[in-house]
C-alpha positions in Angstrom: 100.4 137.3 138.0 100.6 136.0 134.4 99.5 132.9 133.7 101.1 130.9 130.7 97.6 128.7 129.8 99.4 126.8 126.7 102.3 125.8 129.1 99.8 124.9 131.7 97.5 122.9 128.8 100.7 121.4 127.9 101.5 119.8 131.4 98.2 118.8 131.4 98.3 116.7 128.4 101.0 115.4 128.8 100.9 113.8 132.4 96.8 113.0 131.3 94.7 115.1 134.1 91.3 114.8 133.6 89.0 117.5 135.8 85.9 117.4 136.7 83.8 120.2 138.3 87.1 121.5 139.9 89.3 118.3 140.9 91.6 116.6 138.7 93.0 113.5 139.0 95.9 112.4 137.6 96.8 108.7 136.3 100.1 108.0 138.0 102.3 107.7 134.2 102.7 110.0 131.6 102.8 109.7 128.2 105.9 108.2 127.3 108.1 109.8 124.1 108.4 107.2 121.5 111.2 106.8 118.6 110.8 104.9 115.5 113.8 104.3 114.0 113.2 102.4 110.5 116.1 101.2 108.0 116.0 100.8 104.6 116.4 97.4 102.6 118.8 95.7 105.6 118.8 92.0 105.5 117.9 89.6 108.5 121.4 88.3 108.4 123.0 92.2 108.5 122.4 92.9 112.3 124.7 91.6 115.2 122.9 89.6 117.2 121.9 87.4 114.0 125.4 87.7 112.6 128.8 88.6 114.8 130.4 89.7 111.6 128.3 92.4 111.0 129.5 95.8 113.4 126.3 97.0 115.3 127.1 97.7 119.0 125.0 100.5 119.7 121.7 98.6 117.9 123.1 95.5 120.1 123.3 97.0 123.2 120.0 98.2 123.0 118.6 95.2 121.5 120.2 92.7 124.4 118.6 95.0 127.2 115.5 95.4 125.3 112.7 93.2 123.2 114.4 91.3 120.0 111.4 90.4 117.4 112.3 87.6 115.8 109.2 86.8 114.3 108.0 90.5 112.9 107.4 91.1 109.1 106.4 93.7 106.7 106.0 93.5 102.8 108.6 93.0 100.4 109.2 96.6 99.4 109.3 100.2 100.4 106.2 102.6 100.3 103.9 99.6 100.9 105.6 99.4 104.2 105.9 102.4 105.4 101.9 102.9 104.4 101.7 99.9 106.6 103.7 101.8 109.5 101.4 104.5 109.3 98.5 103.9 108.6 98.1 100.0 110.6 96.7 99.2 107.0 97.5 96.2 104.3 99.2 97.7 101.0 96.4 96.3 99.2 93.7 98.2 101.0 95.9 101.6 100.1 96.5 101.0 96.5 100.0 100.1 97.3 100.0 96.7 96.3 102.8 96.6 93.6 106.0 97.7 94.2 107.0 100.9 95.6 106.2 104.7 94.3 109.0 105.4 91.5 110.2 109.0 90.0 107.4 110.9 88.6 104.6 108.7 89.4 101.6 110.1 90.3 100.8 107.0 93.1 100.7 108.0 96.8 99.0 107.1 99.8 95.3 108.1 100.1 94.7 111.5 100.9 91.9 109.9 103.0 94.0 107.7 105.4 94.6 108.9 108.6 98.4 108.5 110.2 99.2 107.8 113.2 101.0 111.3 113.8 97.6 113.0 113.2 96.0 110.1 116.0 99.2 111.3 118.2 98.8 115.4 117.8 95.4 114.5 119.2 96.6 113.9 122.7 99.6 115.9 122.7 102.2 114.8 121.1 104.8 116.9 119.3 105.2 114.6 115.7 108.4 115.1 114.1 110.2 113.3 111.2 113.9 113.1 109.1 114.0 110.9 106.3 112.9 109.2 103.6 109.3 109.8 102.9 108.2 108.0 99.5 104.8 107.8 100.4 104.1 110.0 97.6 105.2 113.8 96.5 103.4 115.3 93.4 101.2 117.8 95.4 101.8 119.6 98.8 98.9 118.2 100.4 100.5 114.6 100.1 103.8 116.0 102.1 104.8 115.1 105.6 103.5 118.6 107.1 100.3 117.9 105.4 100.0 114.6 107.0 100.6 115.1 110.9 104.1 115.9 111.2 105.4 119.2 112.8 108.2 119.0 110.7 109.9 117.3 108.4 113.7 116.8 107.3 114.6 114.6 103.8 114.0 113.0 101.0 110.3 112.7 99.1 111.4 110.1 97.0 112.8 106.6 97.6 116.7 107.2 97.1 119.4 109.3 95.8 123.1 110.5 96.4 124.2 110.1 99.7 126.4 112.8 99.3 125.0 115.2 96.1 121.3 114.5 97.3 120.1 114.1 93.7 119.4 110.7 91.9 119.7 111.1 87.9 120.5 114.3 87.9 117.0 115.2 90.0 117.7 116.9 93.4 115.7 115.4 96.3 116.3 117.1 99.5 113.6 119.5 101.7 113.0 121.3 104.4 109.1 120.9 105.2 107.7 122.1 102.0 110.9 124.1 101.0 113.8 122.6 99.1 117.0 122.3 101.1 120.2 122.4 100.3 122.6 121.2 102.8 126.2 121.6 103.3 128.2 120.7 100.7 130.0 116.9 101.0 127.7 116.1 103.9 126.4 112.5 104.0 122.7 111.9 104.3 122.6 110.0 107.2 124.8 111.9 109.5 122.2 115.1 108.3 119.1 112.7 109.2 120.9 112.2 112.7 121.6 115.6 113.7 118.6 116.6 112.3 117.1 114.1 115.3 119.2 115.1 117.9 118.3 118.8 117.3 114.4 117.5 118.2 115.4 115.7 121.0 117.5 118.6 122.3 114.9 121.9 121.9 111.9 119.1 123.3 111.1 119.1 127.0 110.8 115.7 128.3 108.6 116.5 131.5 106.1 118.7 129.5 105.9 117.3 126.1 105.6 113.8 124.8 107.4 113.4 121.6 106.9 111.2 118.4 110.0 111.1 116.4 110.3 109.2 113.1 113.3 108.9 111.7 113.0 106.1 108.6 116.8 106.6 107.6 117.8 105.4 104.0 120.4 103.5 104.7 122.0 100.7 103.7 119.7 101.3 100.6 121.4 101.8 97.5 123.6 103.9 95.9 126.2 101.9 98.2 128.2 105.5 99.4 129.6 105.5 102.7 133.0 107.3 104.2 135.6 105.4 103.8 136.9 105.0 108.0 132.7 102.7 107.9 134.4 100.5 104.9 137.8 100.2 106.8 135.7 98.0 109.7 135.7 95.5 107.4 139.0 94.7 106.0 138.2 90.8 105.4 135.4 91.3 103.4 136.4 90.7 99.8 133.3 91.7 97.7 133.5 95.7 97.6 129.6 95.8 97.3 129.4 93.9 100.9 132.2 95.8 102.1 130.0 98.9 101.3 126.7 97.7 102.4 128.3 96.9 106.2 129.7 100.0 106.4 126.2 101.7 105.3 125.2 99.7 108.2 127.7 100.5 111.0 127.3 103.8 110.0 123.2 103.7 110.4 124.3 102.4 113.7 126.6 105.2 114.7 123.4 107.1 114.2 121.3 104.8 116.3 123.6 105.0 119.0 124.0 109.2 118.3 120.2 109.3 118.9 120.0 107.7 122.2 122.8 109.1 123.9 121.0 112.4 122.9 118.1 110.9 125.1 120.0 110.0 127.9 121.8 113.3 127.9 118.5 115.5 127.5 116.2 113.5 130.0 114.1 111.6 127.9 115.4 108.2 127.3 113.8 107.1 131.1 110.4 107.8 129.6 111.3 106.8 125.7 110.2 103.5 123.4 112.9 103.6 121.2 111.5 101.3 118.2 114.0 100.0 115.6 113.3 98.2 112.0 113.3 97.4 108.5 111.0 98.4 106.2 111.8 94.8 104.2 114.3 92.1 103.2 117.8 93.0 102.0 118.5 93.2 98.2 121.3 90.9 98.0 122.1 92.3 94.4 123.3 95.4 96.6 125.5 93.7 99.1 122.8 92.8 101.9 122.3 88.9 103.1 119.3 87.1 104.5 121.1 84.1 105.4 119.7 81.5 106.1 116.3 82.7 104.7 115.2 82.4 101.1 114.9 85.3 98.8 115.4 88.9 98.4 113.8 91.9 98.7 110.8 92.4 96.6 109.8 88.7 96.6 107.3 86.8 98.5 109.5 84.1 99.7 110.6 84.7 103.4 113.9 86.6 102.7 111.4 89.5 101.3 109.1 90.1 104.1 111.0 89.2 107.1 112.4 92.0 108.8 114.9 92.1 112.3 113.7 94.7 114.7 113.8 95.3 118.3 111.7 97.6 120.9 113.9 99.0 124.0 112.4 101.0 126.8 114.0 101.3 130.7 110.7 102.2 132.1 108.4 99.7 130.6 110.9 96.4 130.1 112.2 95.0 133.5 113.5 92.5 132.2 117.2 92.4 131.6 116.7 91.7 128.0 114.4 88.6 125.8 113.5 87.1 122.4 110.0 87.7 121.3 109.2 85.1 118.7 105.2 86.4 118.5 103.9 87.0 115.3 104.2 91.1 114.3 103.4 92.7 111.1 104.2 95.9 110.1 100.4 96.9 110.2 100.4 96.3 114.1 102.6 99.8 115.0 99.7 101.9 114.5 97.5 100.3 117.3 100.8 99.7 118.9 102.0 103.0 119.2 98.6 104.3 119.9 98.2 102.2 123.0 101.9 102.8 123.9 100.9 106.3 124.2 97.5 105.5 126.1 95.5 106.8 123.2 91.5 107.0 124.6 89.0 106.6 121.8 86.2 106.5 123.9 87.4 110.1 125.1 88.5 111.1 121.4 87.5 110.2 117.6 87.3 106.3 116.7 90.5 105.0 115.7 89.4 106.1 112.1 88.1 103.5 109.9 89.0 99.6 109.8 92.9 99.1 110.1 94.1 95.3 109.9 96.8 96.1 112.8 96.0 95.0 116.3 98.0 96.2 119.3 101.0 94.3 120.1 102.0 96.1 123.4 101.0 93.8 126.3 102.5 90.9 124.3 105.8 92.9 123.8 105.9 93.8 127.2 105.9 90.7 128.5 108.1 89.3 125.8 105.4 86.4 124.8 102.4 85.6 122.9 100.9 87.8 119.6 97.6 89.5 118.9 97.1 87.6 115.9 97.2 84.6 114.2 97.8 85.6 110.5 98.9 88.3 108.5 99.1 89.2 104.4 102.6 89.4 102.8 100.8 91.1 99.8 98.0 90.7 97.7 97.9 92.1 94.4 95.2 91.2 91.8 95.7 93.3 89.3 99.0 93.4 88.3 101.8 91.2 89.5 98.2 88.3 89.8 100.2 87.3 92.9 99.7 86.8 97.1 100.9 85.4 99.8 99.6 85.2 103.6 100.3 83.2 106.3 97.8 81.2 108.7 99.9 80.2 112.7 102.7 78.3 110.7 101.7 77.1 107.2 102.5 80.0 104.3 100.9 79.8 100.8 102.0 81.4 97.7 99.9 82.0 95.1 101.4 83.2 91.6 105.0 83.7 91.0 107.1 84.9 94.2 109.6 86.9 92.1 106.7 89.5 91.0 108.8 91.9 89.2 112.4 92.6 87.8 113.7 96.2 88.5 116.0 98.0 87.4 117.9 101.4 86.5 119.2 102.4 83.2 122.4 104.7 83.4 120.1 107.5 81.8 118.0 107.3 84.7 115.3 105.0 83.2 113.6 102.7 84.8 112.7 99.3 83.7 109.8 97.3 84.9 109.2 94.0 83.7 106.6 91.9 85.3 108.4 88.0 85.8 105.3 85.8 85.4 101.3 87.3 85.8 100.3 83.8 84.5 101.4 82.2 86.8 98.9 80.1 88.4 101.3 77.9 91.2 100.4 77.9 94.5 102.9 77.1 97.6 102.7 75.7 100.6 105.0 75.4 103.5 104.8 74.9 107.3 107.4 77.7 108.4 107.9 75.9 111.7 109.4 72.9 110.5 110.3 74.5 106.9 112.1 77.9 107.8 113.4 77.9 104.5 110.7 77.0 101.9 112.3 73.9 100.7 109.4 71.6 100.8 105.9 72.6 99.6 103.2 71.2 100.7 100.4 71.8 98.4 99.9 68.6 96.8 100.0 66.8 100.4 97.7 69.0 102.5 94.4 69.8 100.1 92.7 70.5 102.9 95.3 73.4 104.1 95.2 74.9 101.0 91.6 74.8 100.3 91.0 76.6 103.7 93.7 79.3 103.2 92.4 80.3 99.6 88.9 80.7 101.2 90.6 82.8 103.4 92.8 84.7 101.1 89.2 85.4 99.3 88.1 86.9 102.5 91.2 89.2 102.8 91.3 90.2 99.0 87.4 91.8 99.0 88.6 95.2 99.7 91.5 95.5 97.7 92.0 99.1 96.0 92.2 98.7 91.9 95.8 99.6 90.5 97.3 99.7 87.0 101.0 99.1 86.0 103.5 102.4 86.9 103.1 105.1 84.6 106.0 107.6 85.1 105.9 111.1 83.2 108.8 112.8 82.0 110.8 115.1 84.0 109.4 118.3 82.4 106.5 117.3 84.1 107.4 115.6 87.5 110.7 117.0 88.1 111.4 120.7 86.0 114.5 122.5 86.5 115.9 118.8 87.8 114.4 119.6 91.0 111.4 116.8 92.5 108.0 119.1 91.9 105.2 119.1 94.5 102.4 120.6 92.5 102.2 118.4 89.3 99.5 116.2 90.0 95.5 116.0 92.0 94.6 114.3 94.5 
């Protein structure tokens, strides 16, 4: 008789037996497969259930029979968030405090940080990924597949052609550690979907549990998208909303692509299908965050707030609810981990100090949060600027613009920091004030006295940074091609 121990092992794992001298037990669930869907610079007002207008049925659907967050947040830009996402740590405490990780810049996230997929691998789970990435990319052992994914499908970098795959002339587009070029004509997030659906299809759901992570870049800028997504939205005058909503309907074509590929394959009975995004819509590309203030980037609400929803037939009985608990984006990583029944009595700590805390009971039964505050961003050393919030009072500290960005049509990029002088500081009671119209500060002394001793408590660990210093392409990208062996870590 042959025995096939790694099949075995791998039932075993997955439906958590635990033996002792001879007799196993088994806990009556198994580990469930989750899906983290995250997109890329979409307003709070560019989602259906926030704003008819705006074409999402598939993210609706899942969103009315699932957990809508209406109170969940992440910081105002890219990398920072998706460090957040990963690691269940403050930008600030990874060096990621100011803006996100441009061209050429050798900034990434700490080789020393663990991520959840390499917490997940530890009990079993198969970790894959299709996406963006721009958590850093100028050596190999920064790369997905060095960092706990199986495998990885996308970008390295924060954005480019939808269609050419190259931004400035500099193609972005890989294969785990191998550059990839795709189909000509093909549109980025269709390739991120397949790509996704391809996982789901070669995975087996009764024998292993599967973390998928699929942070698409859409509706981020360049605004590209086939024309029949535009022709959904024949009344909207400005072409650069036109554009944006059809980046968006499309994102949700993929959406609803990716969880008919779960219901089809036998997974989406034992899936947490997670969807979010990674910030606040740029409005100067076509996004809105009506009725909150601000865009991406900035500390005002607009920034920070991000829509989101968690679906899952086998965990929510409920035939759909609101959640208005308080989630950051730092609370995944304990999230997930206890989604997926992670033991660290039975296996390493949970690595060192995280600021997350597991929202999972409170998701499940659609009230209450596992905190009371959370950190926007703190950055002392370059923008001078930070913002957290204590139950429902906000304070600013510093200029909430932080920084003007911009391309040059050379492929330049301009930086210019608004106001490091700044010295105002903010207050409002979200509650009352959804849309920071009426500070506070001079009226409540007390508040603010308490929440800059506080702010003082949070800053202590803060990793030292320096403004971006970019290299040339010769250096970062040669041959017009992103390099992954340019820089130490």
């Amino acid at each position: 008789m042959v025995v096939y121990w790694k099949e075995i092992l791998a039932v075993l794992v997955s439906y958590q037996l635990y033996c002792v001298e001879g007799y196993c037990k088994r806990k009556t669930t198994r580990r469930p497969h989750i899906v983290l869907i995250v997109s890329d610079d979409q307003g709070w007002n560019d989602v259906s259930w926030h704003n008819p207008e705006v074409l999402t049925p598939h993210m609706d659907k899942l969103a009315k029979q699932g957990v809508k967050l209406e109170n969940h947040y992440a910081h105002p830009v890219c990398s920072p968030s998706r460090g957040a996402i990963l690691t269940g740590k403050y930008s600030h405490r990874l060096g990621l405090q100011f803006g996100s990780i441009i061209p050429n810049e050798a900034k990434f996230l700490p080789e020393s940080a663990t991520l959840l997929p390499e917490m997940l691998k530890e009990i079993g789970y198969t970790t894959h990924m299709t996406g963006k990435w721009h958590l850093g990319d100028c050596n190999k052992n920064l790369l997905p597949t060095s960092r706990g994914f199986d495998s990885f499908t996308g970008l390295l970098r924060g954005a480019g052609d939808y269609f050419t795959r190259q931004l400035f002339g500099v193609y972005d587009f890989w294969e785990n550690e191998t550059v990839y070029r795709p189909q000509e004509g093909s549109y980025n997030t269709d390739l991120f979907t397949q790509r996704a659906v391809e996982i789901i299809e070669k995975n087996n759901p009764k024998t292993s549990p599967l973390f998928l992570y699929v942070p698409y870049t859409s509706p981020h800028s360049p605004l590209q998208v086939p024309q029949k997504f535009m022709d959904m939205y024949p009344n909207v005058i400005n072409p650069a909303r036109r554009r944006y909503l059809g980046m968006v309907s499309s994102l949700d074509e993929g959406v609803g692509t990716i969880a008919d590929a779960l219901e089809k394959s036998g997974h989406m009975d034992n899936t947490v299908f997670i969807f979010l995004s990674d910030n606040g819509g740029n409005t100067d590309a076509g996004a809105s965050n009506i009725p909150l203030r601000g865009i991406k980037g900035q500390l005002w609400e607009g920034g920070s707030k991000s829509a989101g929803f968690v679906y899952s037939p086998r965990f929510f009985k409920q035939e759909g609810c609101v959640h208005e608990g308080m989630i950051h984006a730092v609370d995944w990583f304990p999230t997930i981990l206890d989604m997926a029944d992670f033991n660290k009595d039975n296996k390493r700590n949970m690595c060192d100090k995280i600021d997350g805390v597991s929202q999972w009971k409170y998701i499940q039964t659609c009230q209450g949060s596992g905190r009371e505050e959370f950190v926007y961003q703190i950055d002392d050393y370059v923008a001078k600027s930070a913002a957290i919030r204590v139950g429902d009072y906000k304070m600013i500290v510093g200029d909430p613009r932080v920084v003007d960005f911009s391309f040059g049509p050379s492929g330049n990029i301009s930086l210019k920091l608004v106001d490091p002088n700044n010295k105002d500081i903010r207050l409002f009671n979200l509650k009352n004030d959804p849309t920071e119209s009426n500070n506070l500060a001079s009226r409540l002394p007390d508040k603010v006295k308490k929440m800059k001793i506080r702010l003082d408590e949070l800053r202590k660990d803060s990793l030292p940074i320096e403004f971006p210093v970019w290299e040339s392409n010769e250096i970062g990208s040669p041959n017009n091609i992103v390099s992954t062996e340019w820089c130490s870590v």
